[in-house]
N, C-alpha and C positions, 0 to 999 in steps of 0.2 A: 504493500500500500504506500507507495514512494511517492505515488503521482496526484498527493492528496492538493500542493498547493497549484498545481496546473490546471487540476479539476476544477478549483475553486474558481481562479481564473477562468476560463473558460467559462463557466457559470456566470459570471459579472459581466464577461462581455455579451453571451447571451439575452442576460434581462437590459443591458444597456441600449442592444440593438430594438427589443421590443418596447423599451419605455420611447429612444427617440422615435421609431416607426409609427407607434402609437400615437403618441402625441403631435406627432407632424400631420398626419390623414386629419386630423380636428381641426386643423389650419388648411388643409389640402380642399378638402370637400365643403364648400361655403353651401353647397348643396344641404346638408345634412344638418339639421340642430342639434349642436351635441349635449346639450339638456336634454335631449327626448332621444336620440337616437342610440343604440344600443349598439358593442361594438362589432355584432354580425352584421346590420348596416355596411358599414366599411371595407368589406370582406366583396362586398359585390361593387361593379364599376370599376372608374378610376383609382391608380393606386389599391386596389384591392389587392394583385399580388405582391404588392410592398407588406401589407398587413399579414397578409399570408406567411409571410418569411421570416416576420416579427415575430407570430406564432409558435412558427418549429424552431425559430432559434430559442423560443422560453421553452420549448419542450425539452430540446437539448440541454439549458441548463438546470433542469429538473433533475434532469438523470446524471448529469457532474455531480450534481448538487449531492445528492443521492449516494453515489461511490465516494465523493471526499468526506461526507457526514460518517457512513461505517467504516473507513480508512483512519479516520479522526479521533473515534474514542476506541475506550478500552474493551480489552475483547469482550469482558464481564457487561460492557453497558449498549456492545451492539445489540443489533436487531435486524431482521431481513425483512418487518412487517411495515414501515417505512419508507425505507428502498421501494417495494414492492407497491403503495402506493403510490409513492411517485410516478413510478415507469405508468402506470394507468392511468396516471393527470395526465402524463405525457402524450399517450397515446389518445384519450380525449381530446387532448387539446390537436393533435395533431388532425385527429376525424372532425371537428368542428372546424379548421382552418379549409381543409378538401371540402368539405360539403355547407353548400350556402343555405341559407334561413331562407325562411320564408319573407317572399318581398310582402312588403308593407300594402295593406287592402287589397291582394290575391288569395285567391283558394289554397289550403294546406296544401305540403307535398309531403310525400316519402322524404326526399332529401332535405327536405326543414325541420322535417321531425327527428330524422339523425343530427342533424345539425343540434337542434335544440337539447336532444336527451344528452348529447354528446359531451356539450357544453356546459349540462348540470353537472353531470359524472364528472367532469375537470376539476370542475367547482368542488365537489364532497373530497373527492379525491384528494387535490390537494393540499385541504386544509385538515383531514384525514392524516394525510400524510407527517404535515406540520405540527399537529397534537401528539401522535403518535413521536415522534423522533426529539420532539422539545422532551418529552417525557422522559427519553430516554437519558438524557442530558443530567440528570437528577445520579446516575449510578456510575459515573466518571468524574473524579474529584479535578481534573484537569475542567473540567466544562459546569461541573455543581454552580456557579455564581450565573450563570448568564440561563441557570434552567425558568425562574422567574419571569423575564423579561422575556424568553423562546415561547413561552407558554401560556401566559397570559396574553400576547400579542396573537398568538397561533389562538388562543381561545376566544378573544374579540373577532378575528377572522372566521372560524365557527360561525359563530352565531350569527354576523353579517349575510353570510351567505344564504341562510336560512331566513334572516329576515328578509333578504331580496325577492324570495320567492312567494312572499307572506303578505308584504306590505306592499299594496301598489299606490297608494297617495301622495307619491315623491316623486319626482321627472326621474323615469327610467333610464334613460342612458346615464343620466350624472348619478343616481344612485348604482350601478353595474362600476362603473367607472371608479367610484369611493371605495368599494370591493375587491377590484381587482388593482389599485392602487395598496391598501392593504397588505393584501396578498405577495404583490411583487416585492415591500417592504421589506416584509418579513425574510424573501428567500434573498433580497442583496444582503440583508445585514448578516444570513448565516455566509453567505458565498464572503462574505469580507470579512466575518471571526474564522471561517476557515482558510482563507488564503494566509492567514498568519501561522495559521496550527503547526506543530510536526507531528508526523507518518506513526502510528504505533504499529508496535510489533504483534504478532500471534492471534 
């Protein structure tokens, strides 16, 4: 597990490309209200395969993210149930960037409904993920001090996501967008306490 701080790397510049891509298409599509419009919006049209690429590069840094977290703590405080959520955000999130939503006042499709479940499944998944690997944080005295701050931030993001699906009296995209701002948070701050970490053994 040598290759923990290049993972991490990797990982940064992943979420770096998908916050700039992100947040460029907001600016790109004057079309789009981004109080109201959701980021599967984005996905279709112009610049859609710029967002596309934003996408699988956070998918990819899911799964650095992933390998340098179990590379990072002690044998005693891994886990593979983490890992294993992640790579399934990843892949969510991958099957939501390939297949488009439903355009806005058209008939449901097959492909918006993939799109859609796809996109919840990213969503559970990776803060699934996030609860589950903060937790672990707690059985490595190297990583004990930052399991608080992993965990309760990874537990705000829970129950965000959960409210997103629950509450609709708030402008939908900027509430999606508060969420997956959250989200992305949470995995630069581990992808940047691990690009500092060193590699344990066994």
């Amino acid at each position: 597990m040598a290759q923990i701080r290049p993972a991490a790397a990797g990982a940064l510049i992943g979420i770096a490309l998908f916050c700039a891509i992100g947040i460029a298409v907001q600016f790109l599509r004057p079309d789009l209200d981004w109080l109201q419009a959701p980021m599967s919006f984005y996905l279709r049209g112009a610049y859609g395969y710029w967002l596309q690429a934003g996408y699988f590069a956070l998918a990819c840094a899911m799964v650095a993210l992933a390998y340098a977290y179990y590379g990072a703590l002690t044998p005693r405080a891994r886990s593979g149930a983490p890992a294993l959520m992640f790579a399934l955000a990843a892949i969510g999130l991958c099957v939501t960037a390939a297949a488009h939503g439903n355009p806005p006042q058209r008939a449901p499709t097959l492909e918006g409904w993939v799109h859609g479940t796809s996109a919840q499944a990213a969503f559970l998944f990776v803060t699934t993920a996030m609860l589950l690997q903060a937790w672990r944080l707690r059985g490595d005295p190297a990583w004990r001090a930052r399991f608080a701050l992993a965990f309760g931030w990874a537990a705000l993001c829970f129950a965000a996501v959960w409210a997103l699906s629950f509450w609709r009296d708030v402008p939908r995209g900027l509430a999606q967008k508060i969420v997956i701002a959250l989200i992305v948070g949470w995995l630069a701050l581990s992808a940047a306490w691990l690009r500092r970490a060193s590699p344990r053994r066994g």
